[in-house]
DSSP file (Angstrom, degrees, kcal/mol; ACC not computed):
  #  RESIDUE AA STRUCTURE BP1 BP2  ACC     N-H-->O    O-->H-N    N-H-->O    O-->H-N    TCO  KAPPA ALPHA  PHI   PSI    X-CA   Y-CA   Z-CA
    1    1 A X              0   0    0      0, 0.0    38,-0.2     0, 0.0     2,-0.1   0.000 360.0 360.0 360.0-160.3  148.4  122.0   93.3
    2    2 A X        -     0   0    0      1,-0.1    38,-0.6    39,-0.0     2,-0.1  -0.508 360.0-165.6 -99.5 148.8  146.5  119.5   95.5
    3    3 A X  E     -a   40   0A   0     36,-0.2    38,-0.2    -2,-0.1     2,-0.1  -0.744   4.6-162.7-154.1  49.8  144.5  117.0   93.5
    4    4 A X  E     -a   41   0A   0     36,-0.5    38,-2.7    -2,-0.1     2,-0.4  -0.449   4.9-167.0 -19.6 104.5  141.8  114.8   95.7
    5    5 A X  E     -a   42   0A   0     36,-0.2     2,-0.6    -2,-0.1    38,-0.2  -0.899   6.1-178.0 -73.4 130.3  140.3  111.4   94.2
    6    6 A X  E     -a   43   0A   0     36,-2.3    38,-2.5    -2,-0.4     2,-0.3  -0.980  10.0-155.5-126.5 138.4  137.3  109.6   95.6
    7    7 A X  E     +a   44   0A   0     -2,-0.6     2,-0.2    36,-0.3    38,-0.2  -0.791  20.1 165.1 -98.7 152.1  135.9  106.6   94.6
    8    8 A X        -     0   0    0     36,-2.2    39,-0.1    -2,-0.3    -2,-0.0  -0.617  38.8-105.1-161.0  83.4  132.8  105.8   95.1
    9    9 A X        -     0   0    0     -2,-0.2    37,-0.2    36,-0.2     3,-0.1   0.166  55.3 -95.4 -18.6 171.2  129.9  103.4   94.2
   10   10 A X  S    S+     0   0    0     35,-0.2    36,-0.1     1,-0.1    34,-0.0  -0.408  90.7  82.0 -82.3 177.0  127.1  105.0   91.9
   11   11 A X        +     0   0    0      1,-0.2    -1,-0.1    -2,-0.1     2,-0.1   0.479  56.4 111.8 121.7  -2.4  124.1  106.3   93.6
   12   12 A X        -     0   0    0      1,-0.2    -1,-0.2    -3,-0.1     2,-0.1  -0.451  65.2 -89.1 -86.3-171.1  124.5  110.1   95.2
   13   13 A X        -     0   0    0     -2,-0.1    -1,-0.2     0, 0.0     4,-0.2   0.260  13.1-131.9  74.3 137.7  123.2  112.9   94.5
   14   14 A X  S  > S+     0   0    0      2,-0.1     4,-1.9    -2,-0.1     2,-0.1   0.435 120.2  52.4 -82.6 -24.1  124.5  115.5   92.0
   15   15 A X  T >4 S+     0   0    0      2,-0.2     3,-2.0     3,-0.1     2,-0.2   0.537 114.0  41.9 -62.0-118.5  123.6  117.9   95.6
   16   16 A X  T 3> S+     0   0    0      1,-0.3     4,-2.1     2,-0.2     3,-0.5   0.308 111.6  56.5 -26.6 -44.4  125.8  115.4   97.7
   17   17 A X  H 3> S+     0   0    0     -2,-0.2     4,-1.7     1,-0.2    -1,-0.3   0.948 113.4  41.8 -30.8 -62.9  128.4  115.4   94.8
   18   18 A X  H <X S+     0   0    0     -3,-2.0     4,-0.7    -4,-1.9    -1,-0.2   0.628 110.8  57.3 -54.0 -40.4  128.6  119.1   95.2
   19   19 A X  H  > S+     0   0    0     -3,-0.5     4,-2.1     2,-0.2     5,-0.3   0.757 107.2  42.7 -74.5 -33.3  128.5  119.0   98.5
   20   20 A X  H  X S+     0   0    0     -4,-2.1     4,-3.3    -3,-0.3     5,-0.4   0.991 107.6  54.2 -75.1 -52.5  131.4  117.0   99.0
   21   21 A X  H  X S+     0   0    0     -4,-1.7     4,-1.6     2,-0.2    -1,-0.2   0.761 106.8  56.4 -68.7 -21.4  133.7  118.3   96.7
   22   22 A X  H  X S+     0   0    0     -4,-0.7     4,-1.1     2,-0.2     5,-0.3   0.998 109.5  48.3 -58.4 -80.0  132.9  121.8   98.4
   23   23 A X  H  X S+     0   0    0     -4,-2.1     4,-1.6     2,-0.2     5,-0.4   0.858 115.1  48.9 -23.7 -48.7  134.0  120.2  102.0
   24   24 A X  H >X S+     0   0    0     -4,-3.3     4,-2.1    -5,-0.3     3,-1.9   0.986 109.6  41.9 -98.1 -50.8  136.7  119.0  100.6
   25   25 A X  H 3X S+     0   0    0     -4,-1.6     4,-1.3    -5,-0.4    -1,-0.3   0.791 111.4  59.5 -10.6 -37.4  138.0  121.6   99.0
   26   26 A X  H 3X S+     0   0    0     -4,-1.1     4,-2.7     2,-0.1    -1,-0.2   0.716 115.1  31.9 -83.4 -20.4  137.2  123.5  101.7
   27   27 A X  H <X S+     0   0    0     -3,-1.9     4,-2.5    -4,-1.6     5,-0.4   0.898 111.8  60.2-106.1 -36.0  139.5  121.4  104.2
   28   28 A X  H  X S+     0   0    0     -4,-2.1     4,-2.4    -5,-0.4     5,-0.4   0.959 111.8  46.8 -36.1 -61.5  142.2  120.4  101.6
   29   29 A X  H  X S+     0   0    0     -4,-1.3     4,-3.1     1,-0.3    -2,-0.2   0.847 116.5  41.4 -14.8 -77.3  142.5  124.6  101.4
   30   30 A X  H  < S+     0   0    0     -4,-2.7    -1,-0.3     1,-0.2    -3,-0.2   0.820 120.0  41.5 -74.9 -22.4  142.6  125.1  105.2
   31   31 A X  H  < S+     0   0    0     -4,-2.5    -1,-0.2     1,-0.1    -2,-0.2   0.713 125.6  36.6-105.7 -19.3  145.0  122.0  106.2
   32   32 A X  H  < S-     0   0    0     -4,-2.4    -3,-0.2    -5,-0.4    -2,-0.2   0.707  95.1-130.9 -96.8 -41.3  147.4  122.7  103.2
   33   33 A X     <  +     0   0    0     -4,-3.1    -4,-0.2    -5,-0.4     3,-0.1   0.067  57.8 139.0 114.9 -24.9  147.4  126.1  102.9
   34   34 A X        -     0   0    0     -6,-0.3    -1,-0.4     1,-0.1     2,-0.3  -0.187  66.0-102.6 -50.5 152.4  146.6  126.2   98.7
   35   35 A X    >>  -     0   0    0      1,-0.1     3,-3.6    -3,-0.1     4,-1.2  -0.521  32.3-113.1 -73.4 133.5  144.3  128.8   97.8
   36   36 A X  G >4 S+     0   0    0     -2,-0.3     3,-3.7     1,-0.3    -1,-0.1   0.882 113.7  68.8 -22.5 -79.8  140.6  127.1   97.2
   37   37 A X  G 34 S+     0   0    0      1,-0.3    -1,-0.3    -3,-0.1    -3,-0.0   0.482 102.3  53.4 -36.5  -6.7  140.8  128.0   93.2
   38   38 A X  G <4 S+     0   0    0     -3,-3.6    -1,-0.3   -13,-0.1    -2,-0.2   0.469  84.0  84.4-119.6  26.3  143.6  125.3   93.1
   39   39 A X    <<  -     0   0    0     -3,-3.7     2,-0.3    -4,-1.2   -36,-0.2  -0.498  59.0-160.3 -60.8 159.4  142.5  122.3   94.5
   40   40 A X  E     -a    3   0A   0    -38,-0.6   -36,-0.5    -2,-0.1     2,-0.3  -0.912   9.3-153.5-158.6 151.9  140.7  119.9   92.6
   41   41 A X  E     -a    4   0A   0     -2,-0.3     2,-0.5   -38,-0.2   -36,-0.2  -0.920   4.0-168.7-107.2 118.5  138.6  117.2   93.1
   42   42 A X  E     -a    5   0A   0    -38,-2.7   -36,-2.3    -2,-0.3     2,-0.4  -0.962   8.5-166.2-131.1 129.1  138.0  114.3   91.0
   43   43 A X  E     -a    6   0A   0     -2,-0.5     2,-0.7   -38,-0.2   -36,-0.3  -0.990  12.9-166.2-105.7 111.9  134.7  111.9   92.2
   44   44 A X  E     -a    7   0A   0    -38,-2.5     2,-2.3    -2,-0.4   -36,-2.2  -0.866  12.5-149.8 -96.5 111.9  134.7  108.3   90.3
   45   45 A X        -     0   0    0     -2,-0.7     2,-1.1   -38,-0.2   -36,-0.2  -0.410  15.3-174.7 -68.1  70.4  131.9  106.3   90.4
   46   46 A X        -     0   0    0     -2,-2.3     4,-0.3   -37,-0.2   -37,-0.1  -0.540  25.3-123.5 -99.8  73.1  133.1  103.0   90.2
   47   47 A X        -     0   0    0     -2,-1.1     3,-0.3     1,-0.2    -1,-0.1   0.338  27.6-113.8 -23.6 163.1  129.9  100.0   89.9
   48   48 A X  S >  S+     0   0    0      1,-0.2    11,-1.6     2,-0.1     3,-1.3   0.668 117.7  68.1 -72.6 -29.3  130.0   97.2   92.9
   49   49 A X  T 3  S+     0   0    0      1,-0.2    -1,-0.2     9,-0.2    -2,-0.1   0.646  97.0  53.4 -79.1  -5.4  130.7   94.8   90.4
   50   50 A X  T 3  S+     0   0    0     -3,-0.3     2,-0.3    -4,-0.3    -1,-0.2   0.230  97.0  72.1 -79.3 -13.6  134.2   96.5   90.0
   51   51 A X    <   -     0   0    0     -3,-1.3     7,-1.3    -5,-0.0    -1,-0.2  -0.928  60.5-161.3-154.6 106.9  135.3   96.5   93.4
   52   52 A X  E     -B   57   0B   0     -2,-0.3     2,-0.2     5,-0.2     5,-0.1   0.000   2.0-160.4 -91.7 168.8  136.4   93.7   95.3
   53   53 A X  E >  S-B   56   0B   0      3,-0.6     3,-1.4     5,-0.0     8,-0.1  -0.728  76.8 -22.5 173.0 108.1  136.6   93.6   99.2
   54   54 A X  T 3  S-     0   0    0     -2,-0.2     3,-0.1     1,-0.2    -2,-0.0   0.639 133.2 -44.3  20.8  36.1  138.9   90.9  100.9
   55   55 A X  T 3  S+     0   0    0      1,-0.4     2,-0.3     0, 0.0    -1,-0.2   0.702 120.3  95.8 110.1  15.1  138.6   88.9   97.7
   56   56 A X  E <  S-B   53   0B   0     -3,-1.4    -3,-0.6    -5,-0.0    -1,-0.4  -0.986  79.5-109.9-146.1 158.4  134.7   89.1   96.7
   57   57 A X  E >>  -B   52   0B   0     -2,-0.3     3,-3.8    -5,-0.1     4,-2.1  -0.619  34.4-115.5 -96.3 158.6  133.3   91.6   94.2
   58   58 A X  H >> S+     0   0    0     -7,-1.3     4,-2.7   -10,-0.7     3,-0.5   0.917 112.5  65.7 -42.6 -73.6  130.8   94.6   96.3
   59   59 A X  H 34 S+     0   0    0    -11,-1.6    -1,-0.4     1,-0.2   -10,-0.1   0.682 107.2  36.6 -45.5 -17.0  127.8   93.5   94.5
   60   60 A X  H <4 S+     0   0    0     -3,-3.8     3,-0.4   -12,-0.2    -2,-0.3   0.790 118.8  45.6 -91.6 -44.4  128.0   90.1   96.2
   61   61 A X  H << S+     0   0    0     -4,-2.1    -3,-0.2    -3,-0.5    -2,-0.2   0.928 128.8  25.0 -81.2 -32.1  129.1   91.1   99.7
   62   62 A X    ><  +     0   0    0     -4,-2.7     3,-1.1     1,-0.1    -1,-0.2  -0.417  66.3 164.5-146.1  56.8  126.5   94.2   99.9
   63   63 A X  T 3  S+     0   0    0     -3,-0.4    -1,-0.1     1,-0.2    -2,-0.1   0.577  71.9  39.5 -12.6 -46.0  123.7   93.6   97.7
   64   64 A X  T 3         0   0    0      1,-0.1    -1,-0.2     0, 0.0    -5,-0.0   0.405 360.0 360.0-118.7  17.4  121.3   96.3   99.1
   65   65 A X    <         0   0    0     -3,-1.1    -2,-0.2    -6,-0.1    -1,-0.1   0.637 360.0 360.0-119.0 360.0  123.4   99.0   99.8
């Protein structure tokens, strides 16, 4: 059934983790029609130093965020 990845810098919440994958679950559900119990949601935390953005890595271009 339907299978949601997010990527994500580090830095939430285990609440706002929770919270999202609920919402989305919850909207995957209504817009697809799958019963809740099969969605799933997969959150990856993925450092700034990992993740580039028009050719320069995250940590460099956005420093404080």
């Amino acid at each position: 059934m339907p299978l949601v990845e997010i990527s994500l810098w580090p830095g939430r919440s285990a609440e706002v983790k929770e919270r999202m994958i609920r919402e989305v679950t919850d909207a995957v559900s209504r817009t697809s029609g799958a019963p809740l119990e099969a969605v799933e949601v997969i959150i990856r935390e993925v450092p700034k130093t990992d993740w580039g953005i028009g050719g320069e890595p995250c940590s460099t271009k956005f420093p404080d965020q």
